[in-house]
Structures are given as structure tokens and as C-alpha cells.
Residue, then its C-alpha position, 0 to 999 in steps of 0.5 A: x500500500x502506498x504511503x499517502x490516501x492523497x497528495x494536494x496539487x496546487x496547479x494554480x495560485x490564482x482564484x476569479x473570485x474574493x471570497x470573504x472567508x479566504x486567507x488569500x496568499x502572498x506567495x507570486x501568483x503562478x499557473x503551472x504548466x504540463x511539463x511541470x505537472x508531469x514531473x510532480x505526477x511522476x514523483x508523487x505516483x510512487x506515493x499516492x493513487x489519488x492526487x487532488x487539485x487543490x489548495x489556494x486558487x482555481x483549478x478551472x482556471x488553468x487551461x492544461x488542466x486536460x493535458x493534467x488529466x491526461x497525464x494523471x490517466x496515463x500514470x494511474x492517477x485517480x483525480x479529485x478537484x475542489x472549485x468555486x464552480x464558475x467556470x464548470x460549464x467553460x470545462x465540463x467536456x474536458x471533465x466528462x471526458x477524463x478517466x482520470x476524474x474521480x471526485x469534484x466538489x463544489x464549493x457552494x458557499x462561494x456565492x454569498x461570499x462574494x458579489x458575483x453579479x449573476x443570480x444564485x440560479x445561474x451560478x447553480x444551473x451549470x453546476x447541477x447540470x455537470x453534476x446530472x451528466x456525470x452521476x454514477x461516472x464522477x462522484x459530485x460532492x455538493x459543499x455548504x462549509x458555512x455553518x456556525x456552532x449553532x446552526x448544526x442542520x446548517x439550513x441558514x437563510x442563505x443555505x435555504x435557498x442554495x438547498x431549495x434550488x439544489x432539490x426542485x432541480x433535481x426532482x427530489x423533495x425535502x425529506x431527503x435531507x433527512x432520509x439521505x443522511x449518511x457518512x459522506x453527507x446527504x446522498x441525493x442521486x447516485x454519486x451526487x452528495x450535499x455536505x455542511x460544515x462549519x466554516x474554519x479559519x485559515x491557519x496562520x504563524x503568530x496566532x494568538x490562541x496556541x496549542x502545544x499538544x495535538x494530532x493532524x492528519x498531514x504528513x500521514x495521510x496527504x501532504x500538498x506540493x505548492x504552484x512553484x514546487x514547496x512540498x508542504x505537510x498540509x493542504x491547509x498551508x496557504x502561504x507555504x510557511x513549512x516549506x519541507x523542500x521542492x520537488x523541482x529541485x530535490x526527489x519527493x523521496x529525499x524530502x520526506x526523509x529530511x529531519x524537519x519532515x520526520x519530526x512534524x511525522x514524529x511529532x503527530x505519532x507522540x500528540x505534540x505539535x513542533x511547528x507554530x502553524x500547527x500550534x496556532x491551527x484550529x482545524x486540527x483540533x478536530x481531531x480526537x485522540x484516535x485521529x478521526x474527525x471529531x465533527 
């Protein structure tokens, strides 16, 4: 069995939208090419069977993202990608056409966090009909990340509408968010799944509230590898402030292997938290004290 469940891909930095909950990253805007994605494909393969387009930015918005999925066919790689969904119908061929495509999620929380200028029926009409054409091919995850402690059923005013739209243009009725409930979220159709969660904040050195005990998936089950190359432990470090090492200049082997990689590794094992990111991250503390997601 090979490593990690996952490897986060960054193949852009770059977003078409400014949503409010967003850290934003300082880092050089960048958009990677084939060639480059290649060569992490190929490093990462002997790591992983699943590699997620994601991190900071928009995948969507990078146009080799056929030629990515093609590579990711060619290598075995099983592809999931995470969007804001605005450009879904600008590339749903390219997707529909993929082996490659496993999983696409939508961030649906992405529209009342921005001012879009279209109505909320034509950002969800491309995004359902991408998901009606590949149910049962592509597994479509349909995400409301925008909840507080105290709106657990996560059916705010604003969700209301996202969610009554979502079930008449599907045909289904309201019972089905309590009938479809299970471990993946609310099924709705074969493949297609709506899930809440509560809306994190983004992870940043120097935050006030730290924790020096703790346990986190990353550098266990997934690590990320940033736009420019920066193996990072975690998908949710935005400004690549653990840089472990590049994959264009040193083996992802090698990085793995270094001391600062296996003390963050060690570290997770023991419950203890060695990086300030890590100390400061709220997301981590998710996790009881067998490692699963505590929500």
C-alpha cells in the first residue's frame, strides 16, 4: 500500500473570485504548466493513487488542466478537484471526458461570499447540470462549509435557498435531507452528495490562541506540493510557511526523509505539535485522540 490516501496539487495560485472567508496568499501568483505537472505526477505516483487539485486558487482556471488529466490517466492517477464552480460549464467536456476524474466538489458557499453579479440560479444551473451528466461516472460532492456552532442542520437563510434550488432541480423533495443522511453527507442521486460544515479559519504563524499538544492528519495521510514546487505537510498551508523542500529541485523521496519532515511525522505519532502553524491551527483540533474527525 502506498504511503499517502492523497497528495494536494496546487496547479494554480490564482482564484476569479474574493471570497470573504479566504486567507488569500502572498506567495507570486503562478499557473503551472504540463511539463511541470508531469514531473510532480511522476514523483508523487510512487506515493499516492489519488492526487487532488487543490489548495489556494482555481483549478478551472488553468487551461492544461486536460493535458493534467491526461497525464494523471496515463500514470494511474485517480483525480479529485475542489472549485468555486464558475467556470464548470467553460470545462465540463474536458471533465466528462477524463478517466482520470474521480471526485469534484463544489464549493457552494462561494456565492454569498462574494458579489458575483449573476443570480444564485445561474451560478447553480451549470453546476447541477455537470453534476446530472456525470452521476454514477464522477462522484459530485455538493459543499455548504458555512455553518456556525449553532446552526448544526446548517439550513441558514442563505443555505435555504442554495438547498431549495439544489432539490426542485433535481426532482427530489425535502425529506431527503433527512432520509439521505449518511457518512459522506446527504446522498441525493447516485454519486451526487450535499455536505455542511462549519466554516474554519485559515491557519496562520503568530496566532494568538496556541496549542502545544495535538494530532493532524498531514504528513500521514496527504501532504500538498505548492504552484512553484514547496512540498508542504498540509493542504491547509496557504502561504507555504513549512516549506519541507521542492520537488523541482530535490526527489519527493529525499524530502520526506529530511529531519524537519520526520519530526512534524514524529511529532503527530507522540500528540505534540513542533511547528507554530500547527500550534496556532484550529482545524486540527478536530481531531480526537484516535485521529478521526471529531465533527
Amino acid at each position: 500500500m502506498k504511503r499517502f490516501k492523497r497528495v494536494y496539487i496546487e496547479t494554480t495560485n490564482i482564484c476569479n473570485l474574493t471570497c470573504s472567508f479566504c486567507i488569500k496568499t502572498e506567495r507570486e501568483k503562478l499557473m503551472m504548466e504540463a511539463k511541470s505537472f508531469r514531473h510532480i505526477a511522476e514523483e508523487v505516483s510512487e506515493f499516492t493513487d489519488h492526487v487532488c487539485f487543490h489548495l489556494m486558487g482555481e483549478p478551472l482556471m488553468n487551461g492544461s488542466i486536460g493535458q493534467f488529466l491526461d497525464i494523471c490517466s496515463e500514470l494511474g492517477l485517480k483525480v479529485n478537484l475542489a472549485t468555486n464552480g464558475t467556470l464548470i460549464g467553460l470545462r465540463s467536456e474536458v471533465l466528462l471526458a477524463s478517466p482520470a476524474l474521480r471526485k469534484v466538489s463544489f464549493s457552494l458557499h462561494s456565492y454569498e461570499a462574494n458579489e458575483m453579479g449573476t443570480s444564485l440560479e445561474e451560478y447553480l444551473k451549470d453546476i447541477l447540470d455537470f453534476a446530472e451528466a456525470a452521476s454514477g461516472r464522477v462522484i459530485i460532492e455538493l459543499r455548504l462549509w458555512n455553518l456556525s456552532g449553532e446552526l448544526a442542520e446548517g439550513l441558514n437563510s442563505e443555505n435555504e435557498k442554495v438547498v431549495y434550488y439544489i432539490l426542485e432541480s433535481l426532482g427530489l423533495e425535502r425529506e431527503i435531507l433527512t432520509l439521505g443522511k449518511g457518512k459522506n453527507g446527504i446522498k441525493l442521486k447516485q454519486g451526487i452528495y450535499l455536505g455542511f460544515q462549519e466554516r474554519f479559519v485559515w491557519p496562520e504563524e503568530g496566532a494568538l490562541n496556541t496549542v502545544e499538544y495535538g494530532f493532524c492528519h498531514g504528513m500521514r495521510d496527504h501532504i500538498g506540493i505548492l504552484a512553484d514546487g514547496t512540498v508542504v505537510p498540509c493542504c491547509l498551508d496557504s502561504q507555504g510557511s513549512i516549506p519541507l523542500g521542492n520537488i523541482f529541485e530535490t526527489p519527493l523521496k529525499e524530502i520526506l526523509e529530511r529531519d524537519r519532515a520526520t519530526a512534524i511525522y514524529e511529532g503527530f505519532n507522540g500528540r505534540r505539535l513542533v511547528e507554530d502553524l500547527c500550534k496556532g491551527c484550529t482545524y486540527i483540533r478536530r481531531f480526537d485522540r484516535k485521529g478521526r474527525n471529531a465533527l
